[in-house]
N, C-alpha and C positions, 0 to 999 in steps of 0.2 A: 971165485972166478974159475978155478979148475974144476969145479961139478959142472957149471956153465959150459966149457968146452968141450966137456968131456960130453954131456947131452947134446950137442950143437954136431958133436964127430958120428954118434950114434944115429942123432934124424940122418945127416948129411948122407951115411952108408946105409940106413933103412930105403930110402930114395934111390939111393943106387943098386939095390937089391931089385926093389921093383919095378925098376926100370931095365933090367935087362932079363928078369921074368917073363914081363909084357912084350921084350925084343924077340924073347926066346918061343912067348907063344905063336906070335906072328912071323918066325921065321920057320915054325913046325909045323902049324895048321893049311901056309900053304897060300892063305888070305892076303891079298895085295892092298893094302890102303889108299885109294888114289883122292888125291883133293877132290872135292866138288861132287863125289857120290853121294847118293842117301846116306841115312842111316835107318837101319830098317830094326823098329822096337815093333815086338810085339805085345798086345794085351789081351788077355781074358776076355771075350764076347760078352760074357756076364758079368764084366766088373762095373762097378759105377762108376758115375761121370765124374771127375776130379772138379770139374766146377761146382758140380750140385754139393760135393762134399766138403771143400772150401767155404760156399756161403753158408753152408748148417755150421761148420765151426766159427765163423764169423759171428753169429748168431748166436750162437750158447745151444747145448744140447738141453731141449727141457727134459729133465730126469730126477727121480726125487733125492732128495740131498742135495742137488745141487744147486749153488746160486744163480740168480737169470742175470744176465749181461747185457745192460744196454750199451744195444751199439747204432751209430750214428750213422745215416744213408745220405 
């Protein structure tokens, strides 16, 4: 019961670490968070489509060794 606690105190101040890291980057960088903004990700022009690569894993990679997957549409 006291390993338990003693990990439970440790997440509990891990979280509080990182939460005032993240207080400390946003009160240094300057960056005002305001509700209801974007959020602006950028991505690689040449990366592939996150759908096209979802349904190839959906699908099974045909590759040798490996076994085929059926899967049901």
């Amino acid at each position: 019961m006291k390993r338990i606690a003693t990990g439970l105190l440790y997440v509990v101040g891990a979280l509080a670490i990182a939460y005032l890291a993240l207080y400390a980057y946003v009160a240094l960088t300057g960056r005002t968070i305001v509700p209801g903004d974007p959020i602006h990700i950028f991505r690689k022009p040449d990366s592939p489509e996150l759908g096209q690569l979802m349904k190839n894993l959906a699908q099974g990679f045909p590759r040798a060794g490996w076994p085929q997957v059926a899967v049901r549409s």
